[in-house]
C-alpha positions in Angstrom: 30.4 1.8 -1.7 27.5 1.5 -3.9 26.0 4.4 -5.9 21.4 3.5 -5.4 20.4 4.6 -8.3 21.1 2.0 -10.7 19.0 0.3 -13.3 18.8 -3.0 -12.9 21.6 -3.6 -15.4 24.0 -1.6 -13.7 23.0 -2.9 -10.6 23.8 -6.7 -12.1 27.1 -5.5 -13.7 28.4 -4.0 -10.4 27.3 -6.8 -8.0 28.5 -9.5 -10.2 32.4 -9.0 -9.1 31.5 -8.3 -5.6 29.5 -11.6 -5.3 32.2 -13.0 -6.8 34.5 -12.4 -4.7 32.0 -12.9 -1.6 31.8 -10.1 0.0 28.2 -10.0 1.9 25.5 -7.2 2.1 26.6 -6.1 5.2 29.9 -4.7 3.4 28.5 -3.0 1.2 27.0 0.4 1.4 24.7 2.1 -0.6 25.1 5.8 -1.4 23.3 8.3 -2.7 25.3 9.6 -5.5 27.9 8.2 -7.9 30.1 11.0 -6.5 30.3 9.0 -3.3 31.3 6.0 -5.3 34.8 5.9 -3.1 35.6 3.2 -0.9 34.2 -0.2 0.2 33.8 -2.2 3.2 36.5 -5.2 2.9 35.7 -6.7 6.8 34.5 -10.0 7.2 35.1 -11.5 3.7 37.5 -15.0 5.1 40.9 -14.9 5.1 42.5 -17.4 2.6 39.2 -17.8 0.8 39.1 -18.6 -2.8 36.8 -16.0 -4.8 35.1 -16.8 -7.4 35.4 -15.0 -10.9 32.7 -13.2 -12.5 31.6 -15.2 -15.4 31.0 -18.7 -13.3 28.8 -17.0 -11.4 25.0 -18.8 -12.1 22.1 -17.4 -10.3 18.7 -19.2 -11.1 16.4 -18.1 -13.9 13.7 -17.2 -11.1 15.8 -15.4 -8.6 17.2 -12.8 -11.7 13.1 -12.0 -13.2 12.7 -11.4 -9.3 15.7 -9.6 -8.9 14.6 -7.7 -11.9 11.4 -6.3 -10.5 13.1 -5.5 -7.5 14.9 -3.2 -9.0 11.4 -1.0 -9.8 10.7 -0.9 -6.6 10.7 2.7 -5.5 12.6 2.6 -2.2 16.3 2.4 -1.4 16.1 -0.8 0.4 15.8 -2.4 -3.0 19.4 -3.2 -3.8 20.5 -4.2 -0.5 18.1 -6.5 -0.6 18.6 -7.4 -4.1 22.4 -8.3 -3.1 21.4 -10.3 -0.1 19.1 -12.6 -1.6 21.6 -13.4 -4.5 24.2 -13.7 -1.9 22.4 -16.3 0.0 21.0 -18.1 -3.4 25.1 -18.8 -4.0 26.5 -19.4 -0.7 23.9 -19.8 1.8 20.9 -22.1 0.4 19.8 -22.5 -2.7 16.5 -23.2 -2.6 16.1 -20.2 -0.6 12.9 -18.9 -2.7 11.2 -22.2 -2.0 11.0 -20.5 1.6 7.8 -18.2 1.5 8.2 -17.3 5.0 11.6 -16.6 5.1 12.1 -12.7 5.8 14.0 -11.7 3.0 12.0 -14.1 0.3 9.0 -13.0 1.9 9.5 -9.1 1.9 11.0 -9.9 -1.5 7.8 -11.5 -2.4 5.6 -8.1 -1.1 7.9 -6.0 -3.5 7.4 -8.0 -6.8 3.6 -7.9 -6.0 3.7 -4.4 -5.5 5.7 -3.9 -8.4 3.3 -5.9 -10.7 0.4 -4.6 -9.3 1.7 -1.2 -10.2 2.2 -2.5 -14.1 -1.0 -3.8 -14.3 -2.5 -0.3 -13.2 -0.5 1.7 -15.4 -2.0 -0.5 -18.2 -5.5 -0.2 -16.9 -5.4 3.8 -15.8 -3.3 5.2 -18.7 -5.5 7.7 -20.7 -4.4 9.1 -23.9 -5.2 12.9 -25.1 -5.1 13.8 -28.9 -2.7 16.5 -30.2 -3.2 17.2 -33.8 -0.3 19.5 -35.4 -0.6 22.0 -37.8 0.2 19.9 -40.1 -3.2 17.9 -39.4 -1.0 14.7 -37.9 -2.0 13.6 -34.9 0.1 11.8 -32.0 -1.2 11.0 -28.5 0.0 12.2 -25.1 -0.7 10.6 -21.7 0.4 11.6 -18.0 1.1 9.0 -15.6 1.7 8.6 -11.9 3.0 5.4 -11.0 4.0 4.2 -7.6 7.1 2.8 -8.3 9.6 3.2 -11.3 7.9 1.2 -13.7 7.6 2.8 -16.9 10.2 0.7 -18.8 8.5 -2.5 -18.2 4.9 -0.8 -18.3 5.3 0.6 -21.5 6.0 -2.2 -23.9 2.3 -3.1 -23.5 1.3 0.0 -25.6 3.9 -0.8 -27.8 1.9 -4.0 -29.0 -1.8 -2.2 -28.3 -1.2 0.6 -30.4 1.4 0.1 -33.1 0.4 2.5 -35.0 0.2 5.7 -33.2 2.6 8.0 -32.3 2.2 8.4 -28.1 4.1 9.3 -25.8 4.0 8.6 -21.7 5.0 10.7 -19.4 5.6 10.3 -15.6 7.8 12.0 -13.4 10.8 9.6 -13.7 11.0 9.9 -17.6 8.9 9.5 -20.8 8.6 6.7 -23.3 7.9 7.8 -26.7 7.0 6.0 -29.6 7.2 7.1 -33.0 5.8 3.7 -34.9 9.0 2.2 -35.1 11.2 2.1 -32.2 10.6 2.8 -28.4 12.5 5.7 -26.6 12.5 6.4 -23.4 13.6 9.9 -22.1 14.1 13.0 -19.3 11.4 14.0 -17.3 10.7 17.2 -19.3 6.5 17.5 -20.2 5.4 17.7 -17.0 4.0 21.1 -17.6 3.2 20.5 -21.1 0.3 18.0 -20.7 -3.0 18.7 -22.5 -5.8 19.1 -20.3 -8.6 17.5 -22.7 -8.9 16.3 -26.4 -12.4 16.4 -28.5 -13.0 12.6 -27.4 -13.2 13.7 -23.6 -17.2 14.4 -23.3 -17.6 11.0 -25.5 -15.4 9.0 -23.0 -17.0 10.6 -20.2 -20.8 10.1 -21.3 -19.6 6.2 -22.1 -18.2 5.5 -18.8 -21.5 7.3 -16.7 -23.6 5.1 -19.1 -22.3 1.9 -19.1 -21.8 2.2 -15.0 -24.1 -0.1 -13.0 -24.7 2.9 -10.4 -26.8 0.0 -8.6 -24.0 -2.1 -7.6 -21.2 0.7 -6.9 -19.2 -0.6 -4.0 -17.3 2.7 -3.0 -14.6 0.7 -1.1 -14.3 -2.0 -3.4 -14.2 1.0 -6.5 -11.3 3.0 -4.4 -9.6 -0.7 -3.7 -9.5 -0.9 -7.3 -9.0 2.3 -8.6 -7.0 4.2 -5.9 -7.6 8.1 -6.2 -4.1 8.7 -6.8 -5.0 8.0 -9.9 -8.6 9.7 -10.6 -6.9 13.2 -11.0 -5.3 11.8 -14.5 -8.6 9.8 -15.4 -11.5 12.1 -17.5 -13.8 9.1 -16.0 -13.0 10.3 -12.7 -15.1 13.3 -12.8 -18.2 11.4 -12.8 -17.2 9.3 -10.4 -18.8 11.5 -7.2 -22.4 11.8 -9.1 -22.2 8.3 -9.5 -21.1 7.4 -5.7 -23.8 10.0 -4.3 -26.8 8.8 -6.5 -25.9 5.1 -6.8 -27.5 4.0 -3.0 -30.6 6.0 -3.6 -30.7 4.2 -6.7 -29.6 0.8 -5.4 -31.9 1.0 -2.5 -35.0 2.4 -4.3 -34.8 -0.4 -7.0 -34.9 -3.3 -3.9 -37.2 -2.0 -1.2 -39.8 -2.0 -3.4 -39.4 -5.7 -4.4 -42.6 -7.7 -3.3 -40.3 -10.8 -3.1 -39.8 -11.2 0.8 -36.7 -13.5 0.6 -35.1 -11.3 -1.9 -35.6 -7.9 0.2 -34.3 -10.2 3.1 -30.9 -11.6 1.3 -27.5 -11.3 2.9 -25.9 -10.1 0.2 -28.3 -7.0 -0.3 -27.8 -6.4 3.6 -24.2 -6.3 3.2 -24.3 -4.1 0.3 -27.1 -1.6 2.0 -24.7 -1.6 5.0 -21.6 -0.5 2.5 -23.8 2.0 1.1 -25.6 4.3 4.0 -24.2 4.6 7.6 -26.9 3.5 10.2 -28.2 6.4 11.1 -28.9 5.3 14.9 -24.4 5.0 15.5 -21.7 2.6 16.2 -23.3 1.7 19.2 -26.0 0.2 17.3 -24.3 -1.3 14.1 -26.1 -4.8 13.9 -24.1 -4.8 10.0 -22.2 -8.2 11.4 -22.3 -10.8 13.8 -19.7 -9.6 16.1 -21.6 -7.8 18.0 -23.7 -10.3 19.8 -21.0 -11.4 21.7 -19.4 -8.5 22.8 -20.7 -5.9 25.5 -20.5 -2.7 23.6 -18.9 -1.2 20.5 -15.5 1.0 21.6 -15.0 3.9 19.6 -12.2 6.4 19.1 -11.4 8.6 21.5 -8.6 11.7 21.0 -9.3 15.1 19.6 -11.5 16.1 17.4 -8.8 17.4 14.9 -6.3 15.3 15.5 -3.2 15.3 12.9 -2.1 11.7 14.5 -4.0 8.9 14.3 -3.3 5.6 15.3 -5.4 2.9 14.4 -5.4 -0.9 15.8 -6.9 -4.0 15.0 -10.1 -4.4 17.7 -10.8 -3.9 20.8 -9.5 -6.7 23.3 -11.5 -7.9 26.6 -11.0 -4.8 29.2 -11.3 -2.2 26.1 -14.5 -4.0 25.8 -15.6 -3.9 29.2 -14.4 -0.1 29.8 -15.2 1.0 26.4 -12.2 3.0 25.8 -9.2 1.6 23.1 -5.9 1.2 24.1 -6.2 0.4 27.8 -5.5 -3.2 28.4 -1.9 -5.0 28.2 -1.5 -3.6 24.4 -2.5 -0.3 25.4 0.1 0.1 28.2 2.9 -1.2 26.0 1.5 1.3 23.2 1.5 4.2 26.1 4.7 3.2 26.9 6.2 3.0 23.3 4.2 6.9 22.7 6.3 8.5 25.8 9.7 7.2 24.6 8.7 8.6 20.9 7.7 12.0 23.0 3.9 12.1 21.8 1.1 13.1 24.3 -1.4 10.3 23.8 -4.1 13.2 24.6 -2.8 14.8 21.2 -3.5 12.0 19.3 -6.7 10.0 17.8 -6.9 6.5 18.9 -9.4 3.9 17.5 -9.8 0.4 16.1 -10.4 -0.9 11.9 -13.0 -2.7 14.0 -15.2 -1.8 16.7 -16.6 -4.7 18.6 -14.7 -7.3 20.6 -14.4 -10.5 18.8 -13.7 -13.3 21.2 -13.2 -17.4 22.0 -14.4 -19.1 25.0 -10.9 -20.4 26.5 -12.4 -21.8 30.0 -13.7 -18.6 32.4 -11.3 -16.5 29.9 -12.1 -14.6 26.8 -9.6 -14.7 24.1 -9.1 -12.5 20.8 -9.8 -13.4 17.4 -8.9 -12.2 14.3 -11.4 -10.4 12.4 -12.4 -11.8 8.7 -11.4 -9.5 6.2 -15.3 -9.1 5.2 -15.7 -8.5 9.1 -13.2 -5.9 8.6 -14.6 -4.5 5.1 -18.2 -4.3 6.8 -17.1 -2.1 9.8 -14.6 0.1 7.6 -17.6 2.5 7.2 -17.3 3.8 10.7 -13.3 3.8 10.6 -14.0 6.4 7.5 -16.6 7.9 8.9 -13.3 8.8 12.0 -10.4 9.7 9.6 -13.6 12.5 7.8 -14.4 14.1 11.0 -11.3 13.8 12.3 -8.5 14.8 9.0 -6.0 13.5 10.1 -2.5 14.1 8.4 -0.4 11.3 9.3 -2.3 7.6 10.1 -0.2 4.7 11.5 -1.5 1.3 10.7 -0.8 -0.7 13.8 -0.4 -4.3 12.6 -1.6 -5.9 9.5 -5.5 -6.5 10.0 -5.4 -2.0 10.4 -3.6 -1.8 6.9 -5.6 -3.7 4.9 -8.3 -1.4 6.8 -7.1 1.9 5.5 -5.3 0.8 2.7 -6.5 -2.3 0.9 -2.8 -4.0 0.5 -1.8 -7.3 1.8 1.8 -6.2 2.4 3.6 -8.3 5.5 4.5 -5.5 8.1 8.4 -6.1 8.0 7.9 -4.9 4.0 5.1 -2.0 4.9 7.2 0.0 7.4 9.5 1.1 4.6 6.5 1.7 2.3 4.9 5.3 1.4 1.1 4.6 1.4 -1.2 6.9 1.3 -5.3 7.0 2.7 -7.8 7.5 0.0 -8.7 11.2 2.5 -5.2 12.1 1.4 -3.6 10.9 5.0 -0.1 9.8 4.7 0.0 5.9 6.4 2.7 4.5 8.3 2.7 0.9 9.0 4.3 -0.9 12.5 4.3 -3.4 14.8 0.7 -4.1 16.9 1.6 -3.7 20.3 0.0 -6.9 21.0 2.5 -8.8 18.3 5.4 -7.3 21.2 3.6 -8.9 24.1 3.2 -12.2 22.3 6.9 -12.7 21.1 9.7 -14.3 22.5 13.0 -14.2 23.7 15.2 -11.5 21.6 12.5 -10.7 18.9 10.3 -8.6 21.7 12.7 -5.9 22.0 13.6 -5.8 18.3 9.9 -4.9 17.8 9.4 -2.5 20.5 12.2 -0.7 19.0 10.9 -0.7 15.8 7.6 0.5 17.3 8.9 3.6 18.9 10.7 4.2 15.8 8.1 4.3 13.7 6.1 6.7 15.9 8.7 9.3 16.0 8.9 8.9 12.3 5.0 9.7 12.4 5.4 12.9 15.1 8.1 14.1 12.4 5.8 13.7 9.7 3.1 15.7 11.0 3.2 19.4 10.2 3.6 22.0 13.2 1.0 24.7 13.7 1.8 28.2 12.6 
C-alpha cells in the first residue's frame, strides 16, 4: 500500500523498487495516509520471474517531465496513473506515448494540459499588494487560487521577473517566499493575513478600464480566458461588470451608424452583435447561425423553473426536432433509463441542449446528426446561459464532450473529465459523462461499461445537490 500524498520525488523513490520488481498498478493501492502505509498486494507478479533492481531501471526523458506534471495534478487518480504508464513504458511497449489515442497516454495527455494551463494562469493572474514595515522596507504579498498543486513549478517564474523583491505567494497548499536570495516554500499559514489593497490599487485599476477596448469585449471569450475563479483575487476584476454592461452599447453605437453598407453588413460584426445582445424576439427566432434553416424548430429546455439539476446535451436529434421536446428519441430513453436506476425523477430536473437546433445530413429518406462546430456551439451558448441564469442551477452534468466545452470552455476527453472538479462561470458545480447517444453507438463490451459509468455519474450528481431545509 501506497500513502497519495507524495511529491513527485517521493512518489519516484517509492515506485522505483516496486517497478523493479514488477509488480503492476493493479497491486498496488493507494491510501490516504502514511499511517495506512501497511501491507501490499503481492498477486499476480509471475512466479519464477527475475526482478529487476532499482538502479537499471531507465524510463525515457519524456515519460519522467510527463510523469512530473502528473504529479500536480490535483486528483488522486494521479499516481495510479503515473505507475501504470511507467509500467507499461518498461514492460509493455515502449513507444507507448507515441499512442495519442491510447487511454491512459491520452487522459495522461488531458492532465499535463491542464496542469500547464494552470502554470500559465498563475503567471498571468498573480497580483502583488505592497506591505511597507515600520521600518519603511517594503516586501510584496500575493494570494493565489490555483486549480491544481502547482505552486512549486509556478513560482520559479517570479523568481527570474522580480529578483529583487521580497514577495511572497500564498495559496491554500503552501507559500513560496522569496527573500532575494533563495526560494522557500512553506505551511499554508496567511490565509487570513492577506492585505486587501496597497496604494497602487486605484492606479492599476484606472490603467486596466483605460487601456480596455470596451468595443471588442467578447464576454465568453474574456470568462474562457480569465475564468472568475480567479476575478475575486484580481483588483482589475472590479471593473470588469462596467465594462461588460457598457461595452455592447458602445460596440453597437460605434457600427450602426457607419454609412459603409458592406461594413454594417460584415459577418464578423454579426457574430459579435449576436455574442453581445440576446435577440430579443427568442430562441425560436435565433437566425445567429445557419443551422436553423434546415431544421423545423429550435427545442428548448424543459424541467423546472428552479431546478438544482441540470443536464445538458449536445443538440437536439431528428424526433426532438419534430416534437420539440429534448431527450425523447433513442438517447432520451437510454438517458430516462440511466435517471431511474440513479433514482432521479426526470420531472425534478432541467433538461436542455449547448445547442438548440437540429443539425442534420441527408443519408437517403433519413436524416442523420452532425456535430456542431465549435463556433456553432459558441454562437448559441447565449441562450444555454441565458437557461443556467433563470434556472441556478447547483449541480450541471455535461453530457458528452461537445456540452463541456459549452459550459466550460476545456477540451478535456470525457474518460479524463469525469474525475475532474469543474466548475460553471454562475458558480454551478459541472460533472462530466458519457452522451447517451456515445452508449447506443458502441459495441460489444464497451456499451455496458458506459452505461454504467453513466448511472454513476448521475448519482454522484443527485448526491451533490443540496437537500431542501
Amino acid at each position: 500500500m501506497i500513502d497519495r500524498r507524495f511529491t513527485f520525488e517521493t512518489w519516484r523513490d517509492t515506485a522505483r523498487p516496486w517497478l523493479a520488481a514488477g509488480h503492476k498498478a493493479d497491486e498496488i493501492r493507494w491510501l490516504e495516509t502514511a499511517s495506512e502505509l501497511t501491507e501490499r498486494a503481492t498477486a499476480g507478479v509471475e512466479a519464477g520471474s527475475m526482478p529487476r533492481t532499482p538502479h537499471e531501471l531507465r524510463l525515457p526523458r519524456p515519460l519522467m517531465l510527463l510523469l512530473e506534471n502528473l504529479a500536480y495534478f490535483r486528483h488522486d487518480s494521479r499516481w495510479e496513473l503515473m505507475y501504470r504508464l511507467a509500467w507499461r513504458v518498461l514492460y509493455e511497449n515502449p513507444q507507448l506515448l507515441a499512442d495519442p489515442a491510447e487511454p491512459d497516454v491520452a487522459n495522461a495527455m488531458s492532465m499535463d494540459r491542464a496542469v500547464r494551463r494552470d502554470i500559465h494562469k498563475m503567471h498571468a493572474f498573480v497580483r502583488f499588494r505592497e506591505i511597507v514595515t515600520e521600518g519603511g522596507e517594503s516586501s510584496y504579498f500575493a494570494w493565489f487560487e490555483p486549480q491544481h498543486e502547482i505552486l512549486r513549478p509556478g513560482a520559479k517564474f517570479f523568481v527570474k521577473r522580480f529578483p529583487n523583491m521580497r514577495w511572497t505567494i500564498a495559496t491554500p497548499d503552501g507559500a513560496a517566499v522569496w527573500d532575494k536570495a533563495s526560494l522557500q516554500f512553506v505551511a499554508p499559514q496567511f490565509a487570513g493575513e492577506r492585505p486587501a489593497n496597497d496604494a497602487q490599487e486605484d492606479l492599476w485599476r484606472t490603467y486596466y478600464h483605460c487601456i480596455c477596448n470596451v468595443a471588442r469585449i467578447n464576454p465568453t471569450a474574456m470568462q474562457r480566458e480569465m475564468p472568475k475563479h480567479y476575478w475575486r483575487n484580481l483588483p482589475e476584476a472590479t471593473e470588469i461588470p462596467a465594462l461588460m454592461k457598457h461595452g455592447g452599447a458602445k460596440f453597437a453605437a460605434r457600427h450602426t451608424e457607419s454609412d459603409h453598407e458592406n461594413f454594417t453588413g460584415a459577418r464578423s460584426l454579426r457574430r459579435s452583435l449576436d455574442q453581445l445582445h440576446v435577440p430579443v424576439e427568442g430562441v425560436q427566432t435565433c437566425r445567429a447561425c445557419d443551422i436553423w434553416k434546415n431544421a423545423t424548430q429550435a427545442v428548448e429546455g424543459e424541467g423546472p423553473p428552479s431546478a438544482k439539476l441540470m443536464l445538458v446535451g449536445e443538440q437536439p436529434g431528428d424526433e426532438e426536432d419534430l416534437q420539440g421536446r429534448p431527450f425523447v428519441g433513442p438517447a432520451g430513453k437510454v438517458l430516462n433509463d440511466a435517471l431511474t436506476a440513479a433514482g432521479i425523477q426526470r420531472s425534478e430536473i432541467y433538461i436542455t441542449n449547448a445547442v438548440k437546433h437540429f443539425k442534420w445530413e441527408a443519408r437517403g429518406k433519413r436524416r442523420l446528426h452532425k456535430k456542431p462546430s465549435s463556433g456553432e456551439i459558441r454562437i448559441c451558448n447565449v441562450w444555454l446561459r441565458k437557461e443556467i441564469e433563470t434556472t441556478k442551477p447547483t449541480v450541471i452534468v455535461a453530457l458528452g464532450a461537445s456540452a463541456l466545452s459549452a459550459l466550460h470552455g476545456s477540451s478535456f476527453s470525457i474518460e479524463a473529465a469525469r474525475h475532474l472538479d469543474l466548475t460553471h462561470p454562475a458558480g454551478a458545480r459541472i460533472l462530466a459523462t458519457f452522451h447517451p447517444s456515445a452508449i447506443l453507438r458502441a459495441e460489444g463490451e464497451r456499451a455496458p461499461i458506459l452505461r454504467t459509468a453513466l448511472v454513476e455519474d448521475l448519482k454522484r450528481a443527485s448526491r451533490l445537490v443540496p437537500t431542501p431545509t
